[in-house]
N, C-alpha and C positions, 0 to 999 in steps of 0.2 A: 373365420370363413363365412362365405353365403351361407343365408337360410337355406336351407333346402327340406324341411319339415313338411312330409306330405299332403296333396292338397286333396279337398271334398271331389268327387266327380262331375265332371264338366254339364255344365248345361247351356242349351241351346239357346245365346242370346238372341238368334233371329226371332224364336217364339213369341217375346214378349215383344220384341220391336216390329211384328205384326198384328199383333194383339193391338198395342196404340194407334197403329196406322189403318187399322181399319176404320172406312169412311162411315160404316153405318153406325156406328155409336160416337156418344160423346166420351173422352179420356183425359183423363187427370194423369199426366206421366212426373213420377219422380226419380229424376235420373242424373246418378251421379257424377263426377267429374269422368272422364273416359269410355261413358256406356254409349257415344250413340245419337247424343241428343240432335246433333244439327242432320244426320244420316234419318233418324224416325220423322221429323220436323216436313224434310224434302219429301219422304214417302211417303207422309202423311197427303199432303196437295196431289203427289203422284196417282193416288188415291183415290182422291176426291175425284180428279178427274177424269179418269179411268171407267169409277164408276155412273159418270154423266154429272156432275155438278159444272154449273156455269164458272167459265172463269173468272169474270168480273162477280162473281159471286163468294167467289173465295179472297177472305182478309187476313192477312199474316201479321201480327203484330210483334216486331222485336224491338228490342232495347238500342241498339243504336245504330248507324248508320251503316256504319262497316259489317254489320250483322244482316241487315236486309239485303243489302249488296250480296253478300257470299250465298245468302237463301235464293236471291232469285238467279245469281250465276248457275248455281246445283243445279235447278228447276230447269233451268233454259237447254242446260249443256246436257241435262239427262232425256227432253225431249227432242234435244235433236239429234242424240244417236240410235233413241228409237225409231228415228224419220232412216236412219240412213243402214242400221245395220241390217244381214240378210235376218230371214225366218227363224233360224236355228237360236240365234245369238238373241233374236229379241224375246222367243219363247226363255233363253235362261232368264233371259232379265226378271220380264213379268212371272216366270215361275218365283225367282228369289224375292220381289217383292207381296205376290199374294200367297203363295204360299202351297201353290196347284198350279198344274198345267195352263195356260191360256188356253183356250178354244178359237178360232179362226175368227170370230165376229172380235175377241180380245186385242188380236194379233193388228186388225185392221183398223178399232180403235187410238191403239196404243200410233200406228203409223202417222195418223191425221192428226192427233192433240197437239204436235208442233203449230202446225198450219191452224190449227183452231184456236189457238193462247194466242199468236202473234195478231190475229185479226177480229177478234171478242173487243170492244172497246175499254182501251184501261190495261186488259188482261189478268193476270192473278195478281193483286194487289198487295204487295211485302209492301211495306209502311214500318219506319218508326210511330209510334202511339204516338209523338208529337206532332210529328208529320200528317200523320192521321187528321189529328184534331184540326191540322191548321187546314185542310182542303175543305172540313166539315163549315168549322166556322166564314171559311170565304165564300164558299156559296152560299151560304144562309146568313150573311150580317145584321142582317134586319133583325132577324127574329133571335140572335144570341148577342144585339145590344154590342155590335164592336165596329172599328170604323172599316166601310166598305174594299178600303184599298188600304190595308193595314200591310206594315212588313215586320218581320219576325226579329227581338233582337238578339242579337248572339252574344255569346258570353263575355267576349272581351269589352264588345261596344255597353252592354249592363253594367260594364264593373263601371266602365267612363261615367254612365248614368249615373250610378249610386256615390261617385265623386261629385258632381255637380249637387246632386239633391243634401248629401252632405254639407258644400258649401252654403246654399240655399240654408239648411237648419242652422247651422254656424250664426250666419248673420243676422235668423229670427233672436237666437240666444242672444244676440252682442245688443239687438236692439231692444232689450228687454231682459237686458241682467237682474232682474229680481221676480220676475215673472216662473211660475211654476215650469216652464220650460230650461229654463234656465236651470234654477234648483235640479231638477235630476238631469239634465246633460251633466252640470259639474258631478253628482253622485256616480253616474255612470264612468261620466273620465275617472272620478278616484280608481279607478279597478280594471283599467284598461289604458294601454298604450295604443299611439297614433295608430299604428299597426295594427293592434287588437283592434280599435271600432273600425276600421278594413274592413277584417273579416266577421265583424261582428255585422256590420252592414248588410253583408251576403248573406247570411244566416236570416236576417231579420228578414230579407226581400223573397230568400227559398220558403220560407213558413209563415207568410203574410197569412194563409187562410187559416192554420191554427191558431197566429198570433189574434185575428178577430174575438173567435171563441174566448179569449182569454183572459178575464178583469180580475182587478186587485181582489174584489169579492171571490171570485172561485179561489185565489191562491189563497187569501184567507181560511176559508175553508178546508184545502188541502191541508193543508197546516195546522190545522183545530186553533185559531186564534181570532182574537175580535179582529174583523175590515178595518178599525182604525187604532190594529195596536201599534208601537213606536217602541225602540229599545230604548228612549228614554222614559216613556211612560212606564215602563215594565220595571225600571232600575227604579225609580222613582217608588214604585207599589212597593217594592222589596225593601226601599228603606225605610219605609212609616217605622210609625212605633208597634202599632199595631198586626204587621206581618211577620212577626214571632215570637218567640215566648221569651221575651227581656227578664222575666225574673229568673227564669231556670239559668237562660244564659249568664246574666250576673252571678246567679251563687257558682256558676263552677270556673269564675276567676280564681279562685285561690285556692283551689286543687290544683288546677292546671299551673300555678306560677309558681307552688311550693312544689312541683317536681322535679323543675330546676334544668332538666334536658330540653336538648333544642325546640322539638316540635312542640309540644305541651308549652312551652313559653312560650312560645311565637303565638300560639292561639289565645294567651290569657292577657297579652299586650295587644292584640287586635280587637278581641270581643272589649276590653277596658276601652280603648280608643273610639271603636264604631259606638257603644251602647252611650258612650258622653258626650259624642257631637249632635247637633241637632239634625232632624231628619232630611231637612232639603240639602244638609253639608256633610253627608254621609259618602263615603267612597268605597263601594261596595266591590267593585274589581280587585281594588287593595284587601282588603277585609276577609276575601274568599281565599286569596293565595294562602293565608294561613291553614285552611281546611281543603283546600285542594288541588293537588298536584297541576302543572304547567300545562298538559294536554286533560284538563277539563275533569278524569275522575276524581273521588275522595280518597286523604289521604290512608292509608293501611292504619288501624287502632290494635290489631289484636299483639303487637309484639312490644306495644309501650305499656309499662306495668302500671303507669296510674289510671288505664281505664280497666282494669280491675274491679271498679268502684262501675256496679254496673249502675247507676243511677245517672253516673256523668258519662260515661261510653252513651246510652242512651241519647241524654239532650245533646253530643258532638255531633252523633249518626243524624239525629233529628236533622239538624244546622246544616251537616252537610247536603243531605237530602235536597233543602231546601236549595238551598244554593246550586245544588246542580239544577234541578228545576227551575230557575228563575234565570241563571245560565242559556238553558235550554231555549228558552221563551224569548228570550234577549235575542238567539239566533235566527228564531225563526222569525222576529219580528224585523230585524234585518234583511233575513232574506224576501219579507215580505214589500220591506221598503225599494230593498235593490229591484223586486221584479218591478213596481209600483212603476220605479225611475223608468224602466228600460221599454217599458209600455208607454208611458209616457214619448220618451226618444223615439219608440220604434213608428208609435201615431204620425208623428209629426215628419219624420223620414220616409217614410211609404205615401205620407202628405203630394211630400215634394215631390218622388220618385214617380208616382200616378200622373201628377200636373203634366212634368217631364216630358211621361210619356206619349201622353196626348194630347200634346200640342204638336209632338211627331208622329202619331200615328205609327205608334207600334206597342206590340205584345211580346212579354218574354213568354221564356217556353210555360212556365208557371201559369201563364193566363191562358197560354192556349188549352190547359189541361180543365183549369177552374172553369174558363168560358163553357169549354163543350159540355161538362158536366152540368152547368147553370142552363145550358140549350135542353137538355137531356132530362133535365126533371121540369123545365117548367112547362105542366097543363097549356098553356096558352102556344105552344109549338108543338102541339098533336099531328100535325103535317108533318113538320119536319120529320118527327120520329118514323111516321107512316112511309116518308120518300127513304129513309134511311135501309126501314126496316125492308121494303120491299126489293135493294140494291146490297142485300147480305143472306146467306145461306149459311157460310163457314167459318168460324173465327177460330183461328190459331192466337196461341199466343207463347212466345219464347220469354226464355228467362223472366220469370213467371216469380220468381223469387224476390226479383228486384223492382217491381210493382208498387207504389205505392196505394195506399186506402183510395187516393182521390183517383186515379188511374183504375184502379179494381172497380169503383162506381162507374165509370164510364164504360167499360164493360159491362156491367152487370147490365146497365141500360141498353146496350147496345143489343145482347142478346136476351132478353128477357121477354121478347116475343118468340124466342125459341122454343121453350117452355110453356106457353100459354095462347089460348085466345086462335085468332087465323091463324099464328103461326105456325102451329103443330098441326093446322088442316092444310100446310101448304106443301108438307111433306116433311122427309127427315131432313133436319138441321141440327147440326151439331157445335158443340165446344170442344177446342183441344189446347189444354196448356201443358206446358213440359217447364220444367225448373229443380231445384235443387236447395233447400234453405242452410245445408250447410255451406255455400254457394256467395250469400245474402252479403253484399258489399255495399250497399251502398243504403245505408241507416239515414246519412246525412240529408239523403234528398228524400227521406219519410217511408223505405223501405222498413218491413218487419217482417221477419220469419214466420212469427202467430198469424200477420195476414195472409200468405201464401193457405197455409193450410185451414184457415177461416173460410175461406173464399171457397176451396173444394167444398168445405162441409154442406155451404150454400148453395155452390151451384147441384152437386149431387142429389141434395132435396128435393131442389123443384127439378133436375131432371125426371129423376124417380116419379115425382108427382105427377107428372105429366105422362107416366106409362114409360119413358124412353130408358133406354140401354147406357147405361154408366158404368162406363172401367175406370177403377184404381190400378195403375200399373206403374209397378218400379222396375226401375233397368240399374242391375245390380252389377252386371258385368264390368268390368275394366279392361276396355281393350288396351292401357295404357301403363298402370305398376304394377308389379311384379305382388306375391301374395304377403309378403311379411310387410310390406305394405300397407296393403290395404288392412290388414288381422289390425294393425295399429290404429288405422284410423274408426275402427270397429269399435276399439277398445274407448279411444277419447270419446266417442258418442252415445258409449254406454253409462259414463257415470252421470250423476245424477246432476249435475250445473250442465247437461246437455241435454236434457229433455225436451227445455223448450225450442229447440231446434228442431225437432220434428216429433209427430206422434206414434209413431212407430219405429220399431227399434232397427238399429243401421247394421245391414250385413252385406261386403262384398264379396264377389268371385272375382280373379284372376283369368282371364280370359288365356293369357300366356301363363296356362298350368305350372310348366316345368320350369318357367324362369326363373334363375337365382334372386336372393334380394336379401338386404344386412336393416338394421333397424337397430339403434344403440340409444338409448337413455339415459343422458347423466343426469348425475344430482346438482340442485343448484346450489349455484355458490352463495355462501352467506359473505354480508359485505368485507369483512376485513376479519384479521385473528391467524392465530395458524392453523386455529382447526377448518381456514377456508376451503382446503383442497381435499374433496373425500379420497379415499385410501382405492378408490376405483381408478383415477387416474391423478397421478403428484406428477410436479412440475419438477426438473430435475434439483436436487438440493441445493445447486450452488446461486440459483433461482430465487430474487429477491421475492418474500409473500407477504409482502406488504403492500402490496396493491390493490385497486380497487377489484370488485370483482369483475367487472368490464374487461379490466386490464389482463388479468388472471384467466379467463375464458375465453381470450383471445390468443392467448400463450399456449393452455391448453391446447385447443384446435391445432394450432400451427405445429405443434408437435406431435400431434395424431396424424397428420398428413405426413409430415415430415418420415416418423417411424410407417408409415401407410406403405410407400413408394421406397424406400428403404428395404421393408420386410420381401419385395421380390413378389406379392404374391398375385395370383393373376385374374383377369376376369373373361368370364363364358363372352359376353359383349366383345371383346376385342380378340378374339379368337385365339384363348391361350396368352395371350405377351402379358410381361409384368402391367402395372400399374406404374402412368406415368404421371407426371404434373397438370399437362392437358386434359387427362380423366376427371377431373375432381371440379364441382362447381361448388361455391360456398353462396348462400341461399341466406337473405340477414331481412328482416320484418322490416328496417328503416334504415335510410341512407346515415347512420349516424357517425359518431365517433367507434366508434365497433369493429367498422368495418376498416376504415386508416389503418387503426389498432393492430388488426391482424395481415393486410400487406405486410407494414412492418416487421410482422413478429417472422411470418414466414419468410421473408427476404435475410431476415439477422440471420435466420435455420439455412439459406442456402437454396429452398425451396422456388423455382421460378413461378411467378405470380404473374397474372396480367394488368392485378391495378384492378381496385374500385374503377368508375368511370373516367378515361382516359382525363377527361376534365367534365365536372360541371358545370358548362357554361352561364349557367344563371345566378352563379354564385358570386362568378368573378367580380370584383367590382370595376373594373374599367367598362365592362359588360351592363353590369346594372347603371353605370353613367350613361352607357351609351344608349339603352332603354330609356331611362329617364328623359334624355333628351328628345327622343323620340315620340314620348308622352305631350312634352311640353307643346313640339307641332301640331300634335293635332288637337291639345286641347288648352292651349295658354293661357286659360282663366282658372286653373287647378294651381291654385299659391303652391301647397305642398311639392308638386311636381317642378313649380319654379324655384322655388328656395333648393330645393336640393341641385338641378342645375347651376345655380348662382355659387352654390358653397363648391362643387364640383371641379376638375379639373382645367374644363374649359374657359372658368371665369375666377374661381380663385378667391371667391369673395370670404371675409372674416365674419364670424358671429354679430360683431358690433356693428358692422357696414349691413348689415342683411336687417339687424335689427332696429338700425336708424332709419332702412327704406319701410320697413311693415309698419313699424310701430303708430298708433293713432290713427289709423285708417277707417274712416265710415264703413262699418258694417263687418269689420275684420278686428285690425289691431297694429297701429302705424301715425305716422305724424299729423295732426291737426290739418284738415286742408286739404287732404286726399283722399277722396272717395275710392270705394269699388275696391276691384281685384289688385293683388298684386302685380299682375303685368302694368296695367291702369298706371301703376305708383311709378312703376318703371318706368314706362313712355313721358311721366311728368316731369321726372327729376332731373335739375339741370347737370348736377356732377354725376348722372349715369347714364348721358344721354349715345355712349359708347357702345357701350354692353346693350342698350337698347335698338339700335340701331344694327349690331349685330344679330341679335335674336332678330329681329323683323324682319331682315333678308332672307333669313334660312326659313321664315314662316312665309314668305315668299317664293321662295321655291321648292318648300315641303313636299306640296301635291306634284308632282311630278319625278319625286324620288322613287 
């Protein structure tokens, strides 16, 4: 049955959601998923302008498009039913937003702020931060070092970029196969498919400004090892004579081979073997298997009775010791090699990708963020700041979570004359950010939870410092799940691998007190065995359980819905009637195999399902032919993109015919006498002048598709 476990007494979420929205302090809101946040956000501006803050003065900073959009629909829609409703209706308003009667000078205010926002030039500025940057950087070119009539590039047209500048490295490699670029491109391919440096690409191009910071020297470092160790130098050290104790080792050959059991032999034929060859013909990976198990620890001593003999337990333990240690070092000098490579690759990629760029005259969103921050600290654009500083009074900022360090700098810059100097003689000015860090999605593009709450602790300081009024306020309410709910996710944020998610501890209210709510915990399944299915819920006995757990957890499910909708029983939400197939949504982290897994299961049950996605079309492969082709229009010097059309449907081509056309190509890998791109090769060959002639029509009437 529902929870129904009585709830704490209700408190008044408007309180604190006026608390934030008051325009005369600065507020740090932390607010959880269903409190509020884009309702405080609007009343926030409501707010400001209410209280006489210029429109054009007020800057909304959200995360992405479709976000600033919905903030300035609120905004718009909310000032013009104060344009239009009578007295009565507009006193509740402004009552529910401040929180007291309006007064008649309020009333008349509130009337005119439509008419005032639509004619203030610009009006209340919502911006993506991107967005932002990019309006800063075009008026000011000059002075942030970028080109005057630059365009922005978007993401699909970057990935084209980072294809071509690929190509571009490709060809430096081929012209200079023994050149240090070469050497770690191949290291880097060892450990990556075509695919992988894809997205290994994108990765390199989103963290070009960390990637800077980054030399072999610091990782060395990180790693407590010399800048120029080598896992061969390190195997090499480990085999001298002189890096261990050869006499101990010798005398306990013949303990260890008169014991006559597996393991003990094994070591007193390896240590005989290793300590007899000479030391540059030492094979030290062989030699370790004897003392240490497959995934890297030593082997167990205390249940084999010849190390009884504590003198030779001693020099084994020693030996192993070593051995993991110089294991260790082996790894990290590896990894030190791999990053070595990949900095290497990434220099030479970001090389081309930069040229690329600016010879087109464009910025991804990464430069626009880089750029402004480079505007924004350097001394020598003291104007700028000053033209910036004197065209801002209010900076909101949304999702606040998802922020990254370089992003948080450009704020800080932004408003940093809030806090000091003229700025605090030109009246109040405030900050407002509202976020969530259990929230925090997006790591990948340099998001971090520690930053959200870093950045309070900073801007709180110098507000404080400067005399000004700073609220910390959480919005705990949920006007969205139900309390057994929320008490769970209470619970996952109380232990201890949750801390750093936030610094204070997580408590919600249910807004909908008396709403039912169910919250079930299984145990996980261990991978296979019979004891895979706790005794909480078994699958029925005639139930093969030998399956993976995957398998088994999708079985499960399908028979908890199954017996769900079965058992008759019913829910508050649907007014009384049973539970039907339609009630039930299954909720899976990743589109995997999981989810097939349990269609199936529940369709065998009888159970009506709707299907994973009807289809996913990016899957198909007639689909991905038909993209591919696509690709090829508009960028037909991309080989990869051409070879897979070639192999493809359309054309049919065999491995050996694709490989006769590449093979010995200037700057590629293709026949003697063909320079350039794969297309290039195409257009030359007499026995393919078919299929070429094909493709160049359709690149003829491409642009107009």
């Amino acid at each position: 049955m529902p929870d129904r476990t009585p709830v704490p007494p209700a408190i008044d979420p408007s309180r604190d959601q006026r608390l934030a929205a008051d325009p005369a302090v600065s507020a740090w809101v932390n607010a959880s998923a269903g409190s509020g946040k884009t309702k405080v956000l609007t009343d926030r501006v409501l707010a400001l302008l209410l209280a006489g803050a210029r429109p054009h003065g007020i800057l909304c900073l959200t995360f992405t498009k479709a976000a600033a959009g919905e903030m300035a629909n609120r905004v718009a829609d909310r000032l013009a039913l104060w344009a239009r409703v009578g007295d009565a209706e507009l006193a509740r308003h402004l009552a529910d937003l401040l929180g007291a009667p309006p007064d008649a000078d309020t009333l008349d205010r509130a009337r005119r702020l439509f008419a005032r926002v639509q004619e203030a030039p610009g009006g209340v500025r919502i911006d993506t931060v991107h967005a932002f940057c990019q309006g800063v950087l075009q008026r000011f070119p000059v002075e942030a070092r970028v080109p005057p009539h630059f365009a922005v590039l978007e993401d699909r047209d970057q990935r084209l970029l980072l294809v071509q500048a690929r190509d571009r490295l490709v060809r430096a490699v081929t012209d200079d196969p023994a050149g240090p670029l070469a050497v770690a491109w191949d290291r880097v391919l060892a450990r990556l498919s075509e695919t992988g440096f894809a997205r290994l690409a994108a990765e390199i191009a989103a963290n070009r400004s960390r990637l800077a910071e980054l030399t072999a020297k610091r990782v060395a470092a990180a790693l407590g090892i010399a800048p120029d160790a080598t896992p061969e130098a390190v195997l090499r050290t480990a085999c001298a004579d002189g890096a261990f104790d050869a006499e101990a080792l010798r005398a306990a050959i013949a303990p260890l081979a008169a014991d006559g059991t597996q393991a003990p032999s094994r070591m007193a034929e390896a240590l005989d073997v290793f300590l007899a060859t000479p030391a540059e013909r030492r094979d030290l990976q062989g030699y370790a298997g004897a003392f240490l198990r497959k995934d890297g620890p030593p082997l167990a001593l205390g249940r084999m009775k010849v190390f009884k003999n504590v003198a030779l337990r001693q020099t084994v333990e020693a030996e192993q010791d070593r051995l993991v240690r110089v294991f260790g070092d082996v790894a990290k000098a590896t990894a030190l090699a791999d990053t070595s490579a990949l900095l290497t690759v990434a220099g030479a990629l970001l090389a081309h990708y930069e040229a690329l760029k600016q010879t087109r005259t464009l910025l991804d969103y990464d430069d626009l963020i880089l750029g402004m921050r480079a505007l924004l600290i350097d001394p020598g654009a003291a104007w700028v700041h000053y033209k910036l500083d004197r065209g801002i009074d209010h900076v909101l900022v949304d999702e606040a979570q998802d922020t990254n360090p370089a992003q948080w700098q450009v704020i800080a810059r932004l408003v940093a004359e809030f806090f000091a100097g003229e700025g605090v003689e030109r009246g109040r000015r405030t900050l407002f950010a509202v976020g969530d860090p259990k929230q925090s999605i997006y790591s990948f593009q340099g998001a971090d939870p520690a930053g959200f709450i870093q950045s309070r602790v900073a801007f709180r300081a110098a507000a404080e410092a400067s005399g000004q009024e700073w609220r910390d306020v959480p919005l705990t309410v949920s006007f969205r799940s139900a309390a057994p709910v929320l008490r769970l996710v209470d619970a996952v944020f109380r232990v201890p691998q949750s801390l750093g998610v936030g610094d204070t501890p997580v408590s919600h209210t249910a807004h909908r007190r008396e709403a039912p709510g169910r919250v079930e915990v299984w145990p996980l399944l261990p991978p296979s065995g019979a004891d895979a299915i706790d005794d909480v819920w078994q699958l029925p006995r005639d139930y093969e359980q030998g399956l993976d757990a995957e398998d088994r957890l999708a079985h499960a499910v399908a028979h908890k819905i199954r017996d769900l909708i079965a058992s008759g029983e019913t829910l508050d939400a649907t007014d009384g009637r049973p539970i039907r197939a339609g009630d039930i949504m299954v909720l899976v982290r990743r589109r995997r195999r999981f989810g097939r897994t349990l269609v199936l299961a529940l369709k065998r049950l009888g159970v009506p399902v709707a299907g994973v996605d009807r289809m996913a079309l990016a899957r198909q492969l007639a689909v991905q032919d038909l993209v591919a082709f696509g690709q090829f229009l508009l960028m037909p010097e991309d080989d990869l993109t051409l070879a897979t059309v070639l192999k493809g449907p359309f054309f049919r081509w065999s491995d050996e015919r694709l490989f006769a056309l590449a093979h010995g190509r200037t700057g590629c890998t293709g026949r003697a006498g063909r320079t350039g791109s794969l297309w290039r090769a195409l257009q030359e060959a007499e026995a393919d002048r078919a299929d070429a002639a094909r493709l160049a029509g359709w690149l003829r009437v491409g642009p107009t598709l």
